[in-house]
C-alpha positions as CSV (number, residue, x, y, z in Angstrom):
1,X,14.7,77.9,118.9
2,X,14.2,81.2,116.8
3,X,15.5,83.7,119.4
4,X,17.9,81.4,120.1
5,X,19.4,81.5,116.5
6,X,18.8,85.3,116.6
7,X,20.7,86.0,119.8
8,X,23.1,83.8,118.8
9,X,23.5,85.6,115.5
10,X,23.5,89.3,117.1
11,X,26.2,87.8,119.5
12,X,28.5,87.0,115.9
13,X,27.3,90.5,114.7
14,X,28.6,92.2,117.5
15,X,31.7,89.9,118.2
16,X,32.7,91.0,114.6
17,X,31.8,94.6,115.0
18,X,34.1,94.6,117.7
19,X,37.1,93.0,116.1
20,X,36.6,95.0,113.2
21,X,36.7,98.2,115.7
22,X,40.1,96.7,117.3
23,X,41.6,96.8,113.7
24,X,44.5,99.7,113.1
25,X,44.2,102.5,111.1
26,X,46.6,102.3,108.2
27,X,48.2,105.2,107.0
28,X,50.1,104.8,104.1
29,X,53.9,106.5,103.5
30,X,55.7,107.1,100.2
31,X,59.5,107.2,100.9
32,X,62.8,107.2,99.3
33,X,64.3,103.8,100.7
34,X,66.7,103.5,98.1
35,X,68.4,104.9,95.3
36,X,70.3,107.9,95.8
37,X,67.7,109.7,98.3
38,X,68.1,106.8,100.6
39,X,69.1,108.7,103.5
40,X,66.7,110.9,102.8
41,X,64.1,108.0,103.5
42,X,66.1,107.2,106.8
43,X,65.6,110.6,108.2
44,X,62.0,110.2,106.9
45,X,60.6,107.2,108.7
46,X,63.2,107.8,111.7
47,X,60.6,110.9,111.8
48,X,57.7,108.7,111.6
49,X,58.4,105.9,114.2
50,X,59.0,108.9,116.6
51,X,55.5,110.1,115.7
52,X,54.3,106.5,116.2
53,X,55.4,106.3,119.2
54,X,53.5,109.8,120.7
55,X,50.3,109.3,119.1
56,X,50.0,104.9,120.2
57,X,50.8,106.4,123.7
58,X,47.7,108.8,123.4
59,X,45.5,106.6,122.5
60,X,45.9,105.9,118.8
61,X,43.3,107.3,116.2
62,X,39.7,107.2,117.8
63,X,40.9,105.0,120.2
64,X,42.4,102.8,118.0
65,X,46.3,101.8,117.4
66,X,48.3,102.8,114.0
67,X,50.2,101.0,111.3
68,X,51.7,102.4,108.6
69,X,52.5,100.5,105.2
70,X,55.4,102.1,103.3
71,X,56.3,101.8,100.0
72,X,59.6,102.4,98.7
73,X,59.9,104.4,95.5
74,X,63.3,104.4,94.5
75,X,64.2,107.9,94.6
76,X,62.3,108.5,90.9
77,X,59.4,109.3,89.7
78,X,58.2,106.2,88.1
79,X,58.5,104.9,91.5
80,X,56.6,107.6,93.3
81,X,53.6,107.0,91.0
82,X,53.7,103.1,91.4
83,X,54.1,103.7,95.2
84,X,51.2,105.8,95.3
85,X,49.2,103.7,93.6
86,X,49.6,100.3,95.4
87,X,48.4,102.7,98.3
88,X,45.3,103.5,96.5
89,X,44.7,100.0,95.6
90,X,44.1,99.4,99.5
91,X,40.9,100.7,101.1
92,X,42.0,100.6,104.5
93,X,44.3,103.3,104.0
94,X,43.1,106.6,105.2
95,X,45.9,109.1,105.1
96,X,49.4,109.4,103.3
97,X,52.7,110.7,103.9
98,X,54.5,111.2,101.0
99,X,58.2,111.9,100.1
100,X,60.0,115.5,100.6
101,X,61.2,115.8,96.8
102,X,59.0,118.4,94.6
103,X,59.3,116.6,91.1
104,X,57.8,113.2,92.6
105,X,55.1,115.0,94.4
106,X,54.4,116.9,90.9
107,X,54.6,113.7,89.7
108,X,52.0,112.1,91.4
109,X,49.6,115.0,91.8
110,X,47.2,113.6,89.3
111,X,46.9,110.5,90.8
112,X,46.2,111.6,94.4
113,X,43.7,114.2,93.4
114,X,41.7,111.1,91.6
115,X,41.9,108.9,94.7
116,X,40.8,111.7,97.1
117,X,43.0,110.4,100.0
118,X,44.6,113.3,102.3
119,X,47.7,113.0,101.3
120,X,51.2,115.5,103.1
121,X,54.0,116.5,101.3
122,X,57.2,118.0,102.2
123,X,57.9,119.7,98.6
124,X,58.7,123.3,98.9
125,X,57.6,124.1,95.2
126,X,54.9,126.7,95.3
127,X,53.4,125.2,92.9
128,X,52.7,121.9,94.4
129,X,49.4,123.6,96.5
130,X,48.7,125.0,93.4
131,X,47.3,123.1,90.8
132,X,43.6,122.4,91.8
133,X,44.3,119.5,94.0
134,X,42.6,119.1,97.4
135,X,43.9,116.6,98.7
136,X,47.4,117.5,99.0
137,X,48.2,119.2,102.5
138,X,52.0,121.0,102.9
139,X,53.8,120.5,106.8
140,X,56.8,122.7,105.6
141,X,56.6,126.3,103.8
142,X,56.8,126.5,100.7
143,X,59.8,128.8,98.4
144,X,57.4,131.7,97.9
145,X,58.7,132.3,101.8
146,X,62.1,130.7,101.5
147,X,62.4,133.2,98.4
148,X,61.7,136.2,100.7
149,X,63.4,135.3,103.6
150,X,66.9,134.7,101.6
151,X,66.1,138.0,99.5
152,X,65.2,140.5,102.7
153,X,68.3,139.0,104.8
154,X,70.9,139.4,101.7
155,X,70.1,142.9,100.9
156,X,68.9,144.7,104.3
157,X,70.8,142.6,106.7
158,X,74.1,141.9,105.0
159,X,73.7,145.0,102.2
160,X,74.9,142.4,99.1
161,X,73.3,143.3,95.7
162,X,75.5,141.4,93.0
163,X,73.5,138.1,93.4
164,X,74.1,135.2,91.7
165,X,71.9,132.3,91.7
166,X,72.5,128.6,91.1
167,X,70.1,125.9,90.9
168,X,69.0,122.8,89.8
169,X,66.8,122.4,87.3
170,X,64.1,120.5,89.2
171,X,60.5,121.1,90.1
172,X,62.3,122.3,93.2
173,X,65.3,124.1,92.0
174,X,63.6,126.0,89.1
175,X,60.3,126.8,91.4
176,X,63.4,128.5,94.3
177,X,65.2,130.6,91.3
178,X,61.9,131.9,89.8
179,X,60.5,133.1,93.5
180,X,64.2,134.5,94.5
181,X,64.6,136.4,91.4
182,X,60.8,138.0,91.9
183,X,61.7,139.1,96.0
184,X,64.8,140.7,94.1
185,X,63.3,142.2,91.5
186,X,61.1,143.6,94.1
187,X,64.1,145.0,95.9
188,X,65.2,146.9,92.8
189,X,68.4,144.2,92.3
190,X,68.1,141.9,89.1
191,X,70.8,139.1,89.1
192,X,73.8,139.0,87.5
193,X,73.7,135.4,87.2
194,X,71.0,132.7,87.0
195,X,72.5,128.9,86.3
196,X,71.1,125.8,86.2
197,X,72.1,122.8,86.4
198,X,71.0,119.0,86.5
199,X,70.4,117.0,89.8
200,X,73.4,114.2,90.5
201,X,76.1,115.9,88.6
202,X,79.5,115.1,89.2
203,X,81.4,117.8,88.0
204,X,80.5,122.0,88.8
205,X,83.5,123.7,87.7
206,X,81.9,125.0,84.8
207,X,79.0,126.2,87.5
208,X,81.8,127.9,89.7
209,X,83.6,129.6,86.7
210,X,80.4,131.1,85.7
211,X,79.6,132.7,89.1
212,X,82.9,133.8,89.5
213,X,82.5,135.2,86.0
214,X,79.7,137.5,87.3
215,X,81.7,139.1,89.8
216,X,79.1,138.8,92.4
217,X,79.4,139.0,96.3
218,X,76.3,137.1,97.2
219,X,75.0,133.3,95.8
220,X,71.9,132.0,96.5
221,X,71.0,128.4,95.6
222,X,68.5,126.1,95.5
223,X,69.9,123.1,95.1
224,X,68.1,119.9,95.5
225,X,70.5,116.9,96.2
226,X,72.9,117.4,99.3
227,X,75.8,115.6,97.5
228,X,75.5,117.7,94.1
229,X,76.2,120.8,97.4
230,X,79.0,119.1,98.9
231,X,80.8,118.9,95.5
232,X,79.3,122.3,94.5
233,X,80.2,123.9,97.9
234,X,84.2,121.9,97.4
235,X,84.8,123.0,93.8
236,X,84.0,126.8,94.5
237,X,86.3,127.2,97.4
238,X,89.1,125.2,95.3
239,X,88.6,128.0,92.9
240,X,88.8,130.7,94.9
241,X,85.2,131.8,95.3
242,X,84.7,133.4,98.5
243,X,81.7,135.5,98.3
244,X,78.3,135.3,100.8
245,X,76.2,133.0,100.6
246,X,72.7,132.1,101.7
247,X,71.0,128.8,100.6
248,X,67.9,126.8,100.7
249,X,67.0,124.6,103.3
250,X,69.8,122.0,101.9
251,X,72.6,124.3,102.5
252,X,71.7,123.4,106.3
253,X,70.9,119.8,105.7
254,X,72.9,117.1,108.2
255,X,74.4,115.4,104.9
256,X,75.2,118.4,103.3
257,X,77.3,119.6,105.8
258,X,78.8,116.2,106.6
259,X,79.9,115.7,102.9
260,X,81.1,119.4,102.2
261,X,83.1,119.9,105.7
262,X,84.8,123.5,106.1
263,X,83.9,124.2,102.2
264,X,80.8,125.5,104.2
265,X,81.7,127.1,106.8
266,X,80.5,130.8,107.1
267,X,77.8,130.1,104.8
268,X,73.8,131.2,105.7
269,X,70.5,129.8,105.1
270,X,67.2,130.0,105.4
271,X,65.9,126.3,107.4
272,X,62.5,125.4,108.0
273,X,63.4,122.9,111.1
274,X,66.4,124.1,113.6
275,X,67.4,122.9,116.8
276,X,67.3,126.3,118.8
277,X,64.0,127.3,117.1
278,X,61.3,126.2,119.6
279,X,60.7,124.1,122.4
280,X,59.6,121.6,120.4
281,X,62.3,120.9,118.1
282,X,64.7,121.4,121.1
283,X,63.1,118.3,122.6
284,X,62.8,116.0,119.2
285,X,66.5,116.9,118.9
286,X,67.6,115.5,121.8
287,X,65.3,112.7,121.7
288,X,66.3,111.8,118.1
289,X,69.9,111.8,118.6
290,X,69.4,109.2,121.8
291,X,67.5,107.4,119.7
292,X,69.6,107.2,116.8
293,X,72.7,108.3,117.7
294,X,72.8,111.2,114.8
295,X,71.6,114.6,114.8
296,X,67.8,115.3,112.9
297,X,66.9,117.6,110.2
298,X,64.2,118.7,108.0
299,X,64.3,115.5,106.3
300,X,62.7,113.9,109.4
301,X,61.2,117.1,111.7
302,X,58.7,117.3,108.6
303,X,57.4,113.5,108.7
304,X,57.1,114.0,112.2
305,X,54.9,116.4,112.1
306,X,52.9,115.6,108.9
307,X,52.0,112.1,110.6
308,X,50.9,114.0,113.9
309,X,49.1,116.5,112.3
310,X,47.1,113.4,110.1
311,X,45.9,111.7,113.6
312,X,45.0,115.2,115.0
313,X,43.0,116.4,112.6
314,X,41.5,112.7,112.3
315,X,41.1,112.6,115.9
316,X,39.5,116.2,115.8
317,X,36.8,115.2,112.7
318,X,36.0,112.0,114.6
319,X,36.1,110.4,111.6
320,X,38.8,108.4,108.7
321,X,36.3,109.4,106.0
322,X,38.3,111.8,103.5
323,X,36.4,115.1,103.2
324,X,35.8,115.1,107.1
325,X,39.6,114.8,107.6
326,X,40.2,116.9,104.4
327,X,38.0,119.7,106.3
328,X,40.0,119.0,109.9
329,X,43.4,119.8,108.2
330,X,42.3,122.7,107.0
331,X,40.6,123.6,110.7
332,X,44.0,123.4,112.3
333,X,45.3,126.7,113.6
334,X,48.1,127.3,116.2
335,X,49.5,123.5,116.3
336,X,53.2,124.0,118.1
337,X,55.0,121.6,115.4
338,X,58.4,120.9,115.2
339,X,58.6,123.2,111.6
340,X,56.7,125.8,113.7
341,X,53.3,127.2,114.5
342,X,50.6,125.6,111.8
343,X,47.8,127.6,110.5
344,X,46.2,125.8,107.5
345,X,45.2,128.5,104.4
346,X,42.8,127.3,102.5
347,X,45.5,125.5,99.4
348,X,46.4,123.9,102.1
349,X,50.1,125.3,102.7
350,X,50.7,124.6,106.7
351,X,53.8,126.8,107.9
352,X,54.1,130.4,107.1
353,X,58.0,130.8,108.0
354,X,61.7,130.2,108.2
355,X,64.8,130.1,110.4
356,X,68.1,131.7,109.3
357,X,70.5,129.4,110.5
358,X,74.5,130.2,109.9
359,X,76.9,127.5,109.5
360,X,79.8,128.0,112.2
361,X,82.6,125.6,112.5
362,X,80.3,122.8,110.9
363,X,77.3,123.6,113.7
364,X,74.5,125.3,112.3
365,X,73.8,128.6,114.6
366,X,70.0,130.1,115.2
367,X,69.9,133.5,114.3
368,X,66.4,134.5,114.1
369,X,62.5,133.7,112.9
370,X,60.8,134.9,110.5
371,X,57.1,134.3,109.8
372,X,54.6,136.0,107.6
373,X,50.5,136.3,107.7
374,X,48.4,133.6,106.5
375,X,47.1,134.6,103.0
């Protein structure tokens, strides 16, 4: 009667392990569903169903399927903090994605460096990889390369030295201005201009009269908010500014261009996701638009490859426990990602790079790649 009760309760023990073992691994996402970053969130989990997709049809994480649980933080903040934490609240969630923009990242650093959960970001702000948090792992570059990429192709490729620079006033936009302003600086050239402004503005004429004020030949921007560029980009033509420009990843940005029209035609940037760029993105292109029937950009190549890169290097550690995945991002050298080739340094910064794109009859033209050594 004993071993019969015993065998009968190793039979439960192992019926439950089982079950247990055929549960998904949840990985949490943090995205701008609504507000007015909604369409940023679109691009965003557009990104990550694609990403689904690929890893459930190799097998999962260790074998077993995925799920993700995404929160919706509003486009602010407040949000981004709330979101993060009803993630944290929920043991069974072993990775995150979070959103693109740098002030909710900044945000929410403290919070993710006390829950220890691996956690990517698509914030360019230098600073964001920073601030003695391990946990927080970068699948774009970051503005300390933006910066130089914009700087080296202004002066030595189209020989402009009368910069202005406009930007928002944003974890993001501020972070941009600093690092361009330093590459100058470094090139001998201090700006004639330097003007902020505040996200979701509605009117930039007095932004337009004071580059045109400068009298420079070249802006640079790092604007955060693709419809504060549309209006931006509308207002400086209407006023008769003509000069070169070379922008920040938004400037290339599918609703940026699709809200400023011809104002931006002619105009450069620097974009860490292109079409032309690789193989890779040459294939998620075409794929996304069958898909959705509208054209991807950073705002969804990034989620993409944050989410892959979170199975791999969970796949590669053999393990969901934190530090061991927290150790396999950092392993991951010569991935072939959609943003480029990924080489973890040790803040945890993945791509070392950019594309300048130029903006030709509303199509946004490969010109060339530019990567520099991991640090």
């Amino acid at each position: 009667m004993r071993i019969r009760i015993a065998l009968a309760f190793c039979a439960a023990l192992l019926l439950c392990a089982s079950a247990h073992a055929a549960d998904p691994i949840k990985i949490g996402v943090v995205s701008t569903l609504t507000g007015p970053y909604a369409e940023w969130g679109t691009f965003q989990v557009n990104g990550l169903k694609l990403a689904l997709e690929d890893i459930q049809k190799a097998g999962g994480i260790l074998g077993r399927q995925v799920e993700l649980r995404i929160e919706d933080n509003a486009s602010t903040n407040p949000g981004t903090v709330l979101s993060f934490t009803k993630l944290f609240t929920d043991p069974d969630i072993k990775g995150i994605v979070g959103p693109i923009a740098s002030t909710q990242i900044q945000a929410a650093s403290p919070a993710i460096a006390k829950a220890g959960v691996p956690t990517m970001i698509g914030g360019t702000d230098p600073s964001l990889t920073r601030i003695d948090n391990k946990w927080v792992f970068r699948a774009r570059p970051n503005d300390l390369y933006s910066s130089k990429v914009i700087a080296d192709f202004g002066v030595n490729t189209l020989k402009l030295k009368k910069w202005a620079i406009v930007h928002a006033t944003d974890a993001f936009g501020n972070g941009g201005a600093k690092a361009l302003t330093d590459e100058l600086q470094k090139l001998g050239i201090t700006p004639v201009l330097d003007q902020g402004y505040t996200s979701n503005s509605q009117d930039f004429a007095p932004v337009v009269l004071a580059v045109k004020k400068s009298g420079a030949d070249v802006l640079g921007t790092y604007m955060t908010v693709p419809a504060d560029q549309g209006i931006f980009a509308k207002q400086l033509r209407q006023l008769g500014v003509n000069i070169q420009w070379i922008g920040s990843p938004t400037t290339a940005a599918v609703t940026t261009r699709n809200l400023a029209g011809e104002a931006l035609y002619g105009s450069y940037a620097v974009a860490d996701f292109n079409a032309d760029a690789n193989d890779a993105a040459r294939a998620y292109t075409k794929r996304y638009y069958e898909r959705y029937g509208i054209y991807p950009d950073n705002f969804s190549s990034w989620a993409f490859d944050a989410l892959s890169i979170l199975a791999l290097a969970m796949n590669n550690a053999k393990s969901t426990e934190p530090e061991a995945v927290r150790k396999a991002i950092l392993a991951i050298k010569g991935y072939k990602g959609l943003e480029g080739s990924y080489e973890f340094d040790a803040r945890g910064d993945g791509v070392h790079g950019y594309n300048v794109v130029k903006n030709e009859g509303g199509k946004v033209v490969f010109i060339k790649r530019v990567d520099f050594p991991v640090e």
